[in-house]
Each structure stands twice: as structure tokens, then as C-alpha cells.
C-alpha positions in Angstrom: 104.2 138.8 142.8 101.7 135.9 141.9 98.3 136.6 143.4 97.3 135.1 146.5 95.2 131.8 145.6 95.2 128.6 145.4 94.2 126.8 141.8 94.7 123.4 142.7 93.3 120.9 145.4 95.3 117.8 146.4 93.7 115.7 148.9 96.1 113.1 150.9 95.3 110.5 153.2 97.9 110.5 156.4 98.3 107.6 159.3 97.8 108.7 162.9 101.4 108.9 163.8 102.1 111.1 160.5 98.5 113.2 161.4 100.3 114.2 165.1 103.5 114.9 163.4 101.5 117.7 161.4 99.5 119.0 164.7 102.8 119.2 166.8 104.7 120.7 164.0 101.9 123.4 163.6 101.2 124.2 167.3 105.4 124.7 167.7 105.3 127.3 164.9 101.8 128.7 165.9 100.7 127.7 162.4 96.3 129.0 161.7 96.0 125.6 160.1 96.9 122.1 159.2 96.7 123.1 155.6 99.2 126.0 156.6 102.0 123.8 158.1 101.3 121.1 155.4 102.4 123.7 153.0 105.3 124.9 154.8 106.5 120.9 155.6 106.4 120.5 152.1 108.8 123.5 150.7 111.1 122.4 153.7 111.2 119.6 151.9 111.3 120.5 148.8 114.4 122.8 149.7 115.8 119.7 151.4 115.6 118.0 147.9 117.0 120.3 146.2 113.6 121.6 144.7 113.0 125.7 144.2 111.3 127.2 147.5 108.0 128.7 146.8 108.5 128.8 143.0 105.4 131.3 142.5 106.5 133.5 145.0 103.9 133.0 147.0 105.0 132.1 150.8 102.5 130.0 153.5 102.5 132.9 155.7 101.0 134.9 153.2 98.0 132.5 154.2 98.2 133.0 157.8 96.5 134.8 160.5 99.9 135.0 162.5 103.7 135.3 162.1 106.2 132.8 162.8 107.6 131.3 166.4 106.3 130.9 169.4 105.1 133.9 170.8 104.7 135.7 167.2 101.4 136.2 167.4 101.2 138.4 170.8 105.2 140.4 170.4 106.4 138.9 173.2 109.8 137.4 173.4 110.4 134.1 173.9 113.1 134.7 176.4 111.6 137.7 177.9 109.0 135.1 180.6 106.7 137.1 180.0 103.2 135.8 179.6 
């Protein structure tokens, strides 16, 4: 497995409407960071285009504090109610 860094820096510029796009999508999948769900938007798209996913074999959530969905981070289940 490739180790767990990042070599390159690429800086974008995003409109307010794309900005909340990024926030909402990261908040839904309890994402630590912008950076984190920027990453994961752009293998979904990637795989959408018919790109490789994660070609070093390095995965987002390798980055992350928390797992994935909505209550990943405290084990509760979605369905359960429980707060």
C-alpha cells in the first residue's frame, strides 16, 4: 500500500453555490474536512468518467478522523432513533 501522504498541492478557486455544495456534501457523510470530501467528490467523479478509483491505493478515509454515514462516528444506527 502507497504510504499515507500527500506530494502534491492543488489550490482551486470555487463560486459560492459550488463552496455550499462541498459543505452539504461533507456534513451528510460526516466528512473531518473540506479537503476530505473534495477528495472523495473527485474519485466519484473520476469513477463516473470512467477514470481508475484511488489509483495509489490510498482511500480519503484513510485521512479521516471518522467512518462513513451519518451516525459513523458515534455506532449508532441510523434507523435505530437513537440519539
Amino acid at each position: 500500500m502507497a504510504p499515507l501522504t500527500r506530494g502534491e498541492r492543488l489550490q482551486i478557486m470555487l463560486s459560492p453555490e459550488e463552496l455550499a455544495l462541498v459543505d452539504d456534501f461533507r456534513f451528510e457523510h460526516r466528512m473531518p474536512s473540506r479537503a476530505a470530501a473534495v477528495r472523495e467528490l473527485l474519485q466519484i467523479g473520476l469513477v463516473a468518467a470512467g477514470g481508475a478509483a484511488h489509483g495509489t491505493g490510498v482511500k480519503s478515509a484513510n485521512f479521516g478522523l471518522f467512518g462513513r454515514g451519518v451516525h459513523s462516528h458515534d455506532g449508532k444506527s441510523e434507523k435505530s432513533g437513537e440519539e
